[in-house]
N, CA, C and O atoms as a printed pandas DataFrame, in Angstrom:
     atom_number atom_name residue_name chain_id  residue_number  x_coord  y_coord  z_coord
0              1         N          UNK        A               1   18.067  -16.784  -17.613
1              2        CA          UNK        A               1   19.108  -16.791  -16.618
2              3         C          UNK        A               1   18.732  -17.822  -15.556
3              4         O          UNK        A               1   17.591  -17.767  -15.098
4              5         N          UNK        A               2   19.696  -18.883  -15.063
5              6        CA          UNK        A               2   19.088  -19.520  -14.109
6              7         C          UNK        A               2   19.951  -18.947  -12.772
7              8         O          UNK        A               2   20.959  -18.318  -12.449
8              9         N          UNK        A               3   18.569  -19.775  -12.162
9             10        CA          UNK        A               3   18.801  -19.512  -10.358
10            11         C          UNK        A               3   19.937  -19.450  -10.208
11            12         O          UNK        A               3   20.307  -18.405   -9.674
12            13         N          UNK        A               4   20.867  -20.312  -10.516
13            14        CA          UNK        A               4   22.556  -20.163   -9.442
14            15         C          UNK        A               4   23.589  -18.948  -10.147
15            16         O          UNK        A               4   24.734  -18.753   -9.738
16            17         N          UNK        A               5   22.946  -18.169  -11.293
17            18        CA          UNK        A               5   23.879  -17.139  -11.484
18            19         C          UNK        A               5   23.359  -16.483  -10.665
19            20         O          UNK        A               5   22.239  -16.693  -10.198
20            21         N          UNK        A               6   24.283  -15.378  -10.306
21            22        CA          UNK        A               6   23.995  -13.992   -9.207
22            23         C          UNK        A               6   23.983  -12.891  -10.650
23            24         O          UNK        A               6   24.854  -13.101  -11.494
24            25         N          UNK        A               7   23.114  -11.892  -10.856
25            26        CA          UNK        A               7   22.584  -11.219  -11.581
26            27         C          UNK        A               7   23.557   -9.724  -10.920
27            28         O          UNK        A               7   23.040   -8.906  -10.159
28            29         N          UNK        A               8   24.929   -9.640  -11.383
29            30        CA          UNK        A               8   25.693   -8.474  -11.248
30            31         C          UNK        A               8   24.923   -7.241  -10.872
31            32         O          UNK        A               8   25.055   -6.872   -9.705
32            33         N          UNK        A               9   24.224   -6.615  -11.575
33            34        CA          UNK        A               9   23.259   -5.747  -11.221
34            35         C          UNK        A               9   22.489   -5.318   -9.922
35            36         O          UNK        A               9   21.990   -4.270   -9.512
36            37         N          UNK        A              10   22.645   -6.851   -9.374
37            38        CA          UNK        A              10   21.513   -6.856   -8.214
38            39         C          UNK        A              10   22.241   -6.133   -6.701
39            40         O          UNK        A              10   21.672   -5.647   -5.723
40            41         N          UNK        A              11   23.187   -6.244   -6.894
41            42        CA          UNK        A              11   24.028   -5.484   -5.651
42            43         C          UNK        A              11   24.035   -4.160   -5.469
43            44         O          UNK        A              11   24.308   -3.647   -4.384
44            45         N          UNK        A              12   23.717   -3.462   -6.588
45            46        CA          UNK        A              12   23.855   -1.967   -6.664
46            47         C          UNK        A              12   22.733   -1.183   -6.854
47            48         O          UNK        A              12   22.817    0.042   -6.771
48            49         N          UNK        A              13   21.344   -1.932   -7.182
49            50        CA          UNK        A              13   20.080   -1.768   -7.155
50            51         C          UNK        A              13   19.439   -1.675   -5.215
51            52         O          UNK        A              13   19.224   -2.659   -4.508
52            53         N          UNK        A              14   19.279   -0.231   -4.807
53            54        CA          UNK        A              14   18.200   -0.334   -3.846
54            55         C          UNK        A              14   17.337   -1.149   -3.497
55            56         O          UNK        A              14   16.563   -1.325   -4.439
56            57         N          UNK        A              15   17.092   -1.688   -2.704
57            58        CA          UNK        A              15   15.548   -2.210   -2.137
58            59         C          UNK        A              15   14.554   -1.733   -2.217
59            60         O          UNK        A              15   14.626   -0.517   -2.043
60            61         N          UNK        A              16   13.343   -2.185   -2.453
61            62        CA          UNK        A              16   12.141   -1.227   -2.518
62            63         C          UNK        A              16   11.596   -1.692   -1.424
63            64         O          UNK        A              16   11.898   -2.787   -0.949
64            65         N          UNK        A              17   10.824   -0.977   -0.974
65            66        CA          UNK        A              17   10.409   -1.126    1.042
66            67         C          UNK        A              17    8.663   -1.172    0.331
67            68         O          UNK        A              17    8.116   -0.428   -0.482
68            69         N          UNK        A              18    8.341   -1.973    0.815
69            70        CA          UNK        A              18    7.154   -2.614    0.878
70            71         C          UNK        A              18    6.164   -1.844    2.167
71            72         O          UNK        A              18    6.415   -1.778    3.370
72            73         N          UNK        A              19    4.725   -1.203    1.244
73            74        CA          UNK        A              19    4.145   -0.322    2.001
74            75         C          UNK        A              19    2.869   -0.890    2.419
75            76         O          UNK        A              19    1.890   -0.865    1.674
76            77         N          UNK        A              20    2.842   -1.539    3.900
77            78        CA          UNK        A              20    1.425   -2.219    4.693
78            79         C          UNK        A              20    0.128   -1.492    4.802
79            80         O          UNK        A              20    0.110   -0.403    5.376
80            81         N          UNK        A              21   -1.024   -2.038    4.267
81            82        CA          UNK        A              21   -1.937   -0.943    4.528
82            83         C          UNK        A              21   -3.151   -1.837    5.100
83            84         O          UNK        A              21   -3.496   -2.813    4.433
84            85         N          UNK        A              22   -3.716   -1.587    6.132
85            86        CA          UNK        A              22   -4.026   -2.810    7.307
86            87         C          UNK        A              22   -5.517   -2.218    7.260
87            88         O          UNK        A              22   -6.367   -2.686    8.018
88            89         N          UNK        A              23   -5.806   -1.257    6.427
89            90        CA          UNK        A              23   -7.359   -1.373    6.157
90            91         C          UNK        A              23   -7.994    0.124    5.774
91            92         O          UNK        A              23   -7.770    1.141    6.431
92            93         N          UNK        A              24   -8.547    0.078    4.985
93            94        CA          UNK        A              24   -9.467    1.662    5.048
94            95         C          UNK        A              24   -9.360    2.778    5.853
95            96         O          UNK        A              24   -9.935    2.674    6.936
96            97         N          UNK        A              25   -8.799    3.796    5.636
97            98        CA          UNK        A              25   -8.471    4.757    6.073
98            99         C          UNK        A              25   -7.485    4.955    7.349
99           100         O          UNK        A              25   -7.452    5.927    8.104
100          101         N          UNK        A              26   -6.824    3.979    7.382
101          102        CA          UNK        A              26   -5.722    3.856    8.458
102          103         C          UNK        A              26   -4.543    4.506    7.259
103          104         O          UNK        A              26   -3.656    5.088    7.882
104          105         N          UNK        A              27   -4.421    4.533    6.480
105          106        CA          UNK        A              27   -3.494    5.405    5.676
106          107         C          UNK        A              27   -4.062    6.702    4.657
107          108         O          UNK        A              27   -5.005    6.666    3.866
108          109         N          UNK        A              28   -3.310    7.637    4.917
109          110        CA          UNK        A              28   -3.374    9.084    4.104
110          111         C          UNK        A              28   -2.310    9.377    3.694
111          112         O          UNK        A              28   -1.215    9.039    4.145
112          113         N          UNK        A              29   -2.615   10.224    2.537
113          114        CA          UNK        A              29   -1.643   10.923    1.770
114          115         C          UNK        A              29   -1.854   12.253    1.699
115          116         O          UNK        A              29   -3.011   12.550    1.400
116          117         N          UNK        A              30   -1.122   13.136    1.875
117          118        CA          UNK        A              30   -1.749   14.521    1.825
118          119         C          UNK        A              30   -0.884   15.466    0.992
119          120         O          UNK        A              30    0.323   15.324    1.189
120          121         N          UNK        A              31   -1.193   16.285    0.213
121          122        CA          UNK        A              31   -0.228   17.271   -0.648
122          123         C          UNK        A              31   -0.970   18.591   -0.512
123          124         O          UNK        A              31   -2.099   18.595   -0.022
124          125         N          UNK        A              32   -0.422   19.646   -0.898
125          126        CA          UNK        A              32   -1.368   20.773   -1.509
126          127         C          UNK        A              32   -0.722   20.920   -3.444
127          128         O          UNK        A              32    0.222   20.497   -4.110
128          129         N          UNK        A              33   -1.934   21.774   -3.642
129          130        CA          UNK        A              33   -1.914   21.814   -5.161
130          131         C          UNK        A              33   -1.941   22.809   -5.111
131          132         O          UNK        A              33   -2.956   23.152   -4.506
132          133         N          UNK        A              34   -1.030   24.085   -5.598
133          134        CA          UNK        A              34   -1.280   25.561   -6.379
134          135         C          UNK        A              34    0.089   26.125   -5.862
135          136         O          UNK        A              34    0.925   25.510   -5.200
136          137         N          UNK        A              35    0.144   27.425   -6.301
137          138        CA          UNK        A              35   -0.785   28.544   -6.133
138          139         C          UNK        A              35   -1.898   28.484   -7.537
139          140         O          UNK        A              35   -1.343   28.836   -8.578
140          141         N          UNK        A              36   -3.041   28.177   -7.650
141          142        CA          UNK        A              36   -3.918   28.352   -8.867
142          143         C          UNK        A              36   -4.243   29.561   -9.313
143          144         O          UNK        A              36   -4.809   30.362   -8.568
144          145         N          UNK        A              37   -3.855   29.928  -10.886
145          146        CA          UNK        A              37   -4.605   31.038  -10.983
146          147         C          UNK        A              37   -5.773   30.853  -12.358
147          148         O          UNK        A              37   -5.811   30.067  -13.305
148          149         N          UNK        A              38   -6.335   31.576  -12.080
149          150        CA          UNK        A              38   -6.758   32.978  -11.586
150          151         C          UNK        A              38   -7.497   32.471  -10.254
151          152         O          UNK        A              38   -8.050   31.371  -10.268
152          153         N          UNK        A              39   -7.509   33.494   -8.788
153          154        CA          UNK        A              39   -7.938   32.856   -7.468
154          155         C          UNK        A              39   -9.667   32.197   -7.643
155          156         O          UNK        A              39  -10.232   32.581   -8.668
156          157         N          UNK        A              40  -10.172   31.619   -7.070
157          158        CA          UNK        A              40  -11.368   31.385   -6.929
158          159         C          UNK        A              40  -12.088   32.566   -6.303
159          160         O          UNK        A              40  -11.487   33.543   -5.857
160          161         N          UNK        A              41  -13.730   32.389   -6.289
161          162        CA          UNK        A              41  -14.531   34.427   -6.077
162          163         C          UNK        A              41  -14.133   34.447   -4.940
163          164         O          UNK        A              41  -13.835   35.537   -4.453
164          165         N          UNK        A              42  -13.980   32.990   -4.005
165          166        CA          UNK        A              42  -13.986   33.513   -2.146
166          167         C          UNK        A              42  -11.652   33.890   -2.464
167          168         O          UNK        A              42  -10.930   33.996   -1.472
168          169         N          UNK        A              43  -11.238   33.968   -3.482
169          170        CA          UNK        A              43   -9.705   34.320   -2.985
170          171         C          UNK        A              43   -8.727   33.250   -2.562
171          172         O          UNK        A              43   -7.672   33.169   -1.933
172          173         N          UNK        A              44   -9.699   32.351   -3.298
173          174        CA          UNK        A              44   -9.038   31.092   -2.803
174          175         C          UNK        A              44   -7.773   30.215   -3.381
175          176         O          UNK        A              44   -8.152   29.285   -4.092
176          177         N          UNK        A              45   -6.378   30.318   -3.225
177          178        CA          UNK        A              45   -5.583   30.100   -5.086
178          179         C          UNK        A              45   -4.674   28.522   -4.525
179          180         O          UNK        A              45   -3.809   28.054   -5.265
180          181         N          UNK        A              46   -5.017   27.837   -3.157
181          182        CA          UNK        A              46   -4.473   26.743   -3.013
182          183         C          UNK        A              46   -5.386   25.088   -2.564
183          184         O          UNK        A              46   -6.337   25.051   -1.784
184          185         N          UNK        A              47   -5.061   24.415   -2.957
185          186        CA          UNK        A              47   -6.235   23.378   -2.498
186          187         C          UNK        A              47   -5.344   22.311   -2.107
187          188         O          UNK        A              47   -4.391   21.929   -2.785
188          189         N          UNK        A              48   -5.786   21.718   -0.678
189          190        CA          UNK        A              48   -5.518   20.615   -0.009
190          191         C          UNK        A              48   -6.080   19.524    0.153
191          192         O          UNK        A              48   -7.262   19.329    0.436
192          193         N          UNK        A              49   -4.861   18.414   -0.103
193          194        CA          UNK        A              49   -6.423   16.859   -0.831
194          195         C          UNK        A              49   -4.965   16.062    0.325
195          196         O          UNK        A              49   -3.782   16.257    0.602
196          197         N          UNK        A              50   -6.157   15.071    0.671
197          198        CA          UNK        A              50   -6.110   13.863    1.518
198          199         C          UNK        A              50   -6.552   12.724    0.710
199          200         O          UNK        A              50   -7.659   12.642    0.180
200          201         N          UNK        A              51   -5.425   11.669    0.637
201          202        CA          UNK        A              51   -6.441   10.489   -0.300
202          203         C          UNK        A              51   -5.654    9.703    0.710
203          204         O          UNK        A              51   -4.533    9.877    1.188
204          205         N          UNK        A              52   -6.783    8.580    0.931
205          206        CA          UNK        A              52   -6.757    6.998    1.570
206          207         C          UNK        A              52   -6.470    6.333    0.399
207          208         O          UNK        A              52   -7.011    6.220   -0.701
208          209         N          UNK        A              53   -5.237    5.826    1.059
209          210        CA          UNK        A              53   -4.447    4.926    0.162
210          211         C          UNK        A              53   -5.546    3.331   -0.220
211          212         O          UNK        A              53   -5.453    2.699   -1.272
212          213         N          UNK        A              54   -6.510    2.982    0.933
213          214        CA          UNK        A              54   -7.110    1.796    0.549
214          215         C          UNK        A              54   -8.354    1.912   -0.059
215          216         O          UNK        A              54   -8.825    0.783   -0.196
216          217         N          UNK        A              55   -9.215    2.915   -0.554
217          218        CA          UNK        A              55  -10.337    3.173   -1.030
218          219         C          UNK        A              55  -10.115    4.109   -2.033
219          220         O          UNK        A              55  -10.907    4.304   -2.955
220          221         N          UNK        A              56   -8.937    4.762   -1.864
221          222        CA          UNK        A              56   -8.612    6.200   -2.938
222          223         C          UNK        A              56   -9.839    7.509   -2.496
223          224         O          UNK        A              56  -10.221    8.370   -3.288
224          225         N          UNK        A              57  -10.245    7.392   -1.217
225          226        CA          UNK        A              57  -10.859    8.321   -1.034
226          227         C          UNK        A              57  -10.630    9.776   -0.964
227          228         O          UNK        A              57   -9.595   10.050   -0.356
228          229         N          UNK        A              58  -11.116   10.518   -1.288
229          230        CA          UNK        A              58  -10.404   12.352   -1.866
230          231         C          UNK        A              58  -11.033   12.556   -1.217
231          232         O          UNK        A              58  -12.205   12.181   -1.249
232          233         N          UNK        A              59  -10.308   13.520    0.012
233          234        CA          UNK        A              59  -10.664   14.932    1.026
234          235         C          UNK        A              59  -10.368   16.386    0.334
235          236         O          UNK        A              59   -9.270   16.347   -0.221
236          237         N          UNK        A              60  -10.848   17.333    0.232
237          238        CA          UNK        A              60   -9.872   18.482    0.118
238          239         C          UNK        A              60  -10.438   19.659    0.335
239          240         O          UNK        A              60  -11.574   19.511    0.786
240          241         N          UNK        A              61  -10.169   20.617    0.221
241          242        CA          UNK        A              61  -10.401   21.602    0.975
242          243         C          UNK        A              61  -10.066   23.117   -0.124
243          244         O          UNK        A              61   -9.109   22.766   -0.815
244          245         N          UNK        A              62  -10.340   24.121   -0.400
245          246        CA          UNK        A              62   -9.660   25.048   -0.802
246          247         C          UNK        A              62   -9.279   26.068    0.534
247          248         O          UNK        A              62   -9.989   26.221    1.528
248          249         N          UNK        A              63   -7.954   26.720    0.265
249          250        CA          UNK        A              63   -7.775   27.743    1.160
250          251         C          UNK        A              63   -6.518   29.002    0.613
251          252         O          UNK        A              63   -5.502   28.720   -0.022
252          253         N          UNK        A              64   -6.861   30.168    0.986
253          254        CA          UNK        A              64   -6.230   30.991    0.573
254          255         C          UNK        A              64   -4.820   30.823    0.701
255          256         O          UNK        A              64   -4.427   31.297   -0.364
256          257         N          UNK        A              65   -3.778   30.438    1.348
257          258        CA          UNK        A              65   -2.781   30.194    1.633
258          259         C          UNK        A              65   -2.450   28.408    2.050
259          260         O          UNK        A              65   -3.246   27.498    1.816
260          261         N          UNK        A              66   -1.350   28.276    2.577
261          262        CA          UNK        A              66   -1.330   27.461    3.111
262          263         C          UNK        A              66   -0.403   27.005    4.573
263          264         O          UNK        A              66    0.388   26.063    4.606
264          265         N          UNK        A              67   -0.632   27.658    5.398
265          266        CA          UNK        A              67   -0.253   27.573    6.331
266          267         C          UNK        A              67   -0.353   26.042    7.649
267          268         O          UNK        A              67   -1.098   25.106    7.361
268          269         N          UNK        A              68    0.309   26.010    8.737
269          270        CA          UNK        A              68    0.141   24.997    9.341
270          271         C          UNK        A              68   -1.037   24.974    9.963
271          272         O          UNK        A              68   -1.549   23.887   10.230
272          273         N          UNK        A              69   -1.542   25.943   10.233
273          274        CA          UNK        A              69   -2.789   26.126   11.121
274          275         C          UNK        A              69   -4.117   25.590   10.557
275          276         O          UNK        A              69   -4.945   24.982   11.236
276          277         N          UNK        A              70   -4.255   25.911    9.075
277          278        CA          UNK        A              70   -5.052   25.503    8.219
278          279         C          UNK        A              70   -4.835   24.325    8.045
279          280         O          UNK        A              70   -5.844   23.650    7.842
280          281         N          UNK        A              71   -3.274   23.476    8.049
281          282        CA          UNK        A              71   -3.083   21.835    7.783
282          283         C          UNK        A              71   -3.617   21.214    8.748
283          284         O          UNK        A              71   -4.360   20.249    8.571
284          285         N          UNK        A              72   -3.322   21.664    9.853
285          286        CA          UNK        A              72   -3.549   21.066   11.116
286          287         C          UNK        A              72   -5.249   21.302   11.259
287          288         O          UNK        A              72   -5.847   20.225   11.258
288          289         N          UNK        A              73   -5.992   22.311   11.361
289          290        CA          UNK        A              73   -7.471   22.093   11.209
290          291         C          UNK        A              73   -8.000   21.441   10.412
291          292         O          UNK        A              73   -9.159   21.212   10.756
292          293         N          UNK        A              74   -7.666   20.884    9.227
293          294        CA          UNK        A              74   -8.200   20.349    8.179
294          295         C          UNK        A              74   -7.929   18.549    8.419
295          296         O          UNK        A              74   -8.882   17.793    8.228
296          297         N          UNK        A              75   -6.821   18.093    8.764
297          298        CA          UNK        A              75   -6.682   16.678    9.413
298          299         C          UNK        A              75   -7.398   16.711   10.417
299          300         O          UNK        A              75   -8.186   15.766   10.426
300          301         N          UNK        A              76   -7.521   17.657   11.636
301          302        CA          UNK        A              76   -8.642   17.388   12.544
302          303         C          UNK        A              76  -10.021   17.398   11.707
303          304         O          UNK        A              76  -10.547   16.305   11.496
304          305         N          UNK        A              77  -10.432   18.180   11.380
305          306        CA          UNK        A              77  -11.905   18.428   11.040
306          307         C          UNK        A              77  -11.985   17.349   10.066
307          308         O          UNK        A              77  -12.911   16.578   10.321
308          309         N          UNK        A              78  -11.323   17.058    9.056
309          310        CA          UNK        A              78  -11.789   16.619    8.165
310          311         C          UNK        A              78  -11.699   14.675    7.874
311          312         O          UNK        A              78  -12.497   13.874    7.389
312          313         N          UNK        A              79  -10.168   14.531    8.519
313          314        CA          UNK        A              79   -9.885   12.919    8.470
314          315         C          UNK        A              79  -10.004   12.293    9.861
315          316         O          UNK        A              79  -10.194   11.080    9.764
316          317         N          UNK        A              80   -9.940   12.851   11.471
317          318        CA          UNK        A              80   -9.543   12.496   12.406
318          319         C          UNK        A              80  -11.059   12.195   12.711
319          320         O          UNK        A              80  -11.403   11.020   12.841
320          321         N          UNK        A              81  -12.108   13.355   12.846
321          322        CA          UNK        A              81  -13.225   13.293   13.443
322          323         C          UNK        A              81  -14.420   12.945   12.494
323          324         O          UNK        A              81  -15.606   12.963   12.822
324          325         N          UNK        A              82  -13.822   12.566   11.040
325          326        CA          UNK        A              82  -14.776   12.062   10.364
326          327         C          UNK        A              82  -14.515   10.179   10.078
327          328         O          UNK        A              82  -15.487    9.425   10.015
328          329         N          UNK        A              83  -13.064    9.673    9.936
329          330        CA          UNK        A              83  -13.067    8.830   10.042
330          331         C          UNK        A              83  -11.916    8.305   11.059
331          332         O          UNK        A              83  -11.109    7.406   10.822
332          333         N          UNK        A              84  -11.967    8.658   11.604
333          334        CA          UNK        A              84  -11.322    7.469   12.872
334          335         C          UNK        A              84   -9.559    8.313   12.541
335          336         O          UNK        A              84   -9.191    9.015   11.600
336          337         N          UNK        A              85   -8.909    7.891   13.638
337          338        CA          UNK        A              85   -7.429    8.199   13.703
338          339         C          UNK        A              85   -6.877    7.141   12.993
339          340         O          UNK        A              85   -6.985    5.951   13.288
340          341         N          UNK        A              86   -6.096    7.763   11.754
341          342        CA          UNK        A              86   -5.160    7.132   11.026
342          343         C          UNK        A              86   -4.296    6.240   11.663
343          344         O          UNK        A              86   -4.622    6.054   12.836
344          345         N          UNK        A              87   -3.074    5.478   11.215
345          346        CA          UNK        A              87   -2.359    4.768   11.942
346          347         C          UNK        A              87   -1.046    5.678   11.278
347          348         O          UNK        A              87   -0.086    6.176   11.867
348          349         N          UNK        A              88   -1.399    5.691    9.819
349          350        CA          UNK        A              88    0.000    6.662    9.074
350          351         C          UNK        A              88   -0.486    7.898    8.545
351          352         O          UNK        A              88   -1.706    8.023    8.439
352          353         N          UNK        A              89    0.209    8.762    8.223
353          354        CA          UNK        A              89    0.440    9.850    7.307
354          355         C          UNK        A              89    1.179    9.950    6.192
355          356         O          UNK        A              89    1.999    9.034    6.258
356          357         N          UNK        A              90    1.355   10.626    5.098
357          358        CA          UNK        A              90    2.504   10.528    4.097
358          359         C          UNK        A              90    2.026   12.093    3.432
359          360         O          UNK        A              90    1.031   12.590    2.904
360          361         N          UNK        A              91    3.475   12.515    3.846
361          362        CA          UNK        A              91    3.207   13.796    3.195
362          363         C          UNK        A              91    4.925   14.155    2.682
363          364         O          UNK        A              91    5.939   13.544    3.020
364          365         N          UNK        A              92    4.778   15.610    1.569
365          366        CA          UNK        A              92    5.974   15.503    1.451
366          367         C          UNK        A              92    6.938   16.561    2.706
367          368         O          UNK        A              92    6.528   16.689    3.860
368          369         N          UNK        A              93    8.028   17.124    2.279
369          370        CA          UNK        A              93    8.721   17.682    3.633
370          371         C          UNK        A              93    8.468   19.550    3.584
371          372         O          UNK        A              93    9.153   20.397    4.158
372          373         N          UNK        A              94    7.360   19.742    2.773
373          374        CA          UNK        A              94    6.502   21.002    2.794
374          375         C          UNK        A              94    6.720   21.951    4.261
375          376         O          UNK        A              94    6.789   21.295    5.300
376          377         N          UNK        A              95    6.799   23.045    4.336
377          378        CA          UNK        A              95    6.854   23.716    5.904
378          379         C          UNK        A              95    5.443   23.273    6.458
379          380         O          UNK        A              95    5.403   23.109    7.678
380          381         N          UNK        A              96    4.165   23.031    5.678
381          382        CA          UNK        A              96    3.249   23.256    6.234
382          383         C          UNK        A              96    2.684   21.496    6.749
383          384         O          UNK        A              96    1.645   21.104    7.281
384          385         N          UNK        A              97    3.862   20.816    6.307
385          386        CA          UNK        A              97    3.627   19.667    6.723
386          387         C          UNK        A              97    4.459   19.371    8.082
387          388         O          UNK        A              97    3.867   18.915    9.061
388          389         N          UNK        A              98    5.802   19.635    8.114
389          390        CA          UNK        A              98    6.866   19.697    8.917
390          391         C          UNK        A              98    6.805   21.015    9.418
391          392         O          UNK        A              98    7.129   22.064    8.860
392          393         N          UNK        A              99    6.209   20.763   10.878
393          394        CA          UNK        A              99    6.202   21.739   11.790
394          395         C          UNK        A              99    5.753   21.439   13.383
395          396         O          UNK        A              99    5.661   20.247   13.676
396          397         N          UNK        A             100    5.522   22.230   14.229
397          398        CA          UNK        A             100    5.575   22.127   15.856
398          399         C          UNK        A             100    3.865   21.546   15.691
399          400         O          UNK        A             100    3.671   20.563   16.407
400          401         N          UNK        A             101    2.588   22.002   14.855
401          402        CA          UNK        A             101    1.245   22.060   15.142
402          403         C          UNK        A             101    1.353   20.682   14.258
403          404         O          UNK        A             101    1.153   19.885   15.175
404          405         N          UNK        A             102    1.457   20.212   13.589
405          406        CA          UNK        A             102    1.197   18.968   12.980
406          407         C          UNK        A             102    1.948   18.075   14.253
407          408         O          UNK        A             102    1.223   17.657   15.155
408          409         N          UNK        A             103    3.502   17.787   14.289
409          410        CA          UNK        A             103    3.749   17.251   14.908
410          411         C          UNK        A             103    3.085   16.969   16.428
411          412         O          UNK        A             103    3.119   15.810   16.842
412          413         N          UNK        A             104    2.397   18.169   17.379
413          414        CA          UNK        A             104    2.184   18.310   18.073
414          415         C          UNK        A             104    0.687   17.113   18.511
415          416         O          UNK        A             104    0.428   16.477   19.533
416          417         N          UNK        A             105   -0.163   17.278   16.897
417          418        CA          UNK        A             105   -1.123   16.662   16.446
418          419         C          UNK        A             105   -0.992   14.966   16.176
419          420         O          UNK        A             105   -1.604   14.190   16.910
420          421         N          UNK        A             106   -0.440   14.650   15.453
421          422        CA          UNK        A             106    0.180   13.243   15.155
422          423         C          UNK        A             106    0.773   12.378   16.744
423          424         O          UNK        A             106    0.636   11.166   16.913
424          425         N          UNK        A             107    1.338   13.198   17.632
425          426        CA          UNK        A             107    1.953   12.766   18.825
426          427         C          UNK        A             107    0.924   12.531   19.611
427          428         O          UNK        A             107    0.808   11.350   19.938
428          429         N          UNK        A             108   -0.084   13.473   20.141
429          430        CA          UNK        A             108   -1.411   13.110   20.927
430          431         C          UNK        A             108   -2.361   12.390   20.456
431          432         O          UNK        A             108   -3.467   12.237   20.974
432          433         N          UNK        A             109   -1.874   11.805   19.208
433          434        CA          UNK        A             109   -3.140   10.882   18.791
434          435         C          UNK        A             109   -2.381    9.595   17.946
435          436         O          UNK        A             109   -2.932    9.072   16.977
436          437         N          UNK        A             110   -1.298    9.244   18.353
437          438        CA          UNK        A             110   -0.228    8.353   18.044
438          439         C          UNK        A             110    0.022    7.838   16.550
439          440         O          UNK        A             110    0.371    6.706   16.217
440          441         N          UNK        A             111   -0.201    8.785   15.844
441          442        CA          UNK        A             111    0.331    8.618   14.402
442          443         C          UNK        A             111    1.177    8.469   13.952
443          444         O          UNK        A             111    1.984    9.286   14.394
444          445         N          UNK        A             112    1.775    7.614   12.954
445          446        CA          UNK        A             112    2.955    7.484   11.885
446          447         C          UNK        A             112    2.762    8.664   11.016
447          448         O          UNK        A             112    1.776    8.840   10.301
448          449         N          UNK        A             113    3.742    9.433   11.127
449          450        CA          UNK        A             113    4.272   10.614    9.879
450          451         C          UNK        A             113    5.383   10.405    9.466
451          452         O          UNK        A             113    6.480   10.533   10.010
452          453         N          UNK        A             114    4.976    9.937    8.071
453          454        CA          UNK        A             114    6.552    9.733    7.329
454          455         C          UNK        A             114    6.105   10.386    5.909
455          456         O          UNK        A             114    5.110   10.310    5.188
456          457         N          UNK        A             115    7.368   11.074    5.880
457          458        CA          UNK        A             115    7.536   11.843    4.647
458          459         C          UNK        A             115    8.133   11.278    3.532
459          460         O          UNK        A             115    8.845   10.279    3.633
460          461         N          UNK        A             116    7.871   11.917    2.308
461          462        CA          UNK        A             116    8.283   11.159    0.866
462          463         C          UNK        A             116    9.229   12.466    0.346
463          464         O          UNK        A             116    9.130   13.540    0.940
464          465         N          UNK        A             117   10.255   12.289   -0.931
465          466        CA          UNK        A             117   11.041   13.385   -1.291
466          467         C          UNK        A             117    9.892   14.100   -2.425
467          468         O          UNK        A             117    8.738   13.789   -2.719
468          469         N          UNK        A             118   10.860   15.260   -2.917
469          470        CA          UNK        A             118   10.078   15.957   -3.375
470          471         C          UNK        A             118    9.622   15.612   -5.331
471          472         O          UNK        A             118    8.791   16.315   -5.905
C-alpha cells in the first residue's frame, strides 16, 4: 500500500496511548490474586503483588482478606519507604484500590493513580 492511500480502517481504530516510564521504580502495578484455596497455615487465602514496570520487580505480601487498610499499609511499608515515592500507580478499579485511604495516600505524597479496566 503506498503512502498517499488513506487505509479506510484507520479512522475507526482507537489510538493506543503511549506509556512513559522515566526510570526504576517511579512506576507500579498492583493487583491482588485469590481468594486461594486451600488457605495458607497462618489463614491466609489472598496475595498482593506490586511489580515495577522498569525492572519487573515483585513486591507481595499474603493477607487474609483484602481490605483498604491492608492496601494502604502495604504501599507504605513496602514500595514508599523502601524505594522512594512512585511518580504513578496502576491498579485496576477494585474497592480496595478505589477508596478514601489510598486516595488520601497518593494525594500527600503526589502520586499518579490511574486505573486500568477489568
Amino acid at each position: 500500500m503506498s503512502a498517499n492511500v488513506l487505509d479506510p480502517w484507520n479512522n475507526r481504530r482507537p489510538s493506543l496511548k503511549v506509556s512513559e516510564i522515566t526510570g526504576p521504580f517511579k512506576k507500579w502495578g498492583l493487583d491482588f490474586i485469590g481468594p486461594i484455596y486451600p488457605a495458607a497455615l497462618n489463614g491466609h487465602r489472598y496475595l498482593l503483588v506490586a511489580t515495577d514496570y522498569t525492572t519487573k520487580w515483585i513486591k507481595a505480601t499474603s493477607l487474609p482478606d483484602c481490605p483498604a487498610r491492608s492496601t494502604t499499609e502495604f504501599l507504605y511499608s513496602y514500595i514508599l519507604a523502601r524505594y522512594g515515592c512512585p511518580e504513578e500507580l496502576i491498579s485496576d478499579q477494585g474497592s480496595h484500590f478505589i477508596n478514601q485511604a489510598i486516595k488520601c495516600l497518593v494525594d500527600e505524597f503526589f502520586i499518579s493513580h490511574k486505573t486500568s479496566t477489568a
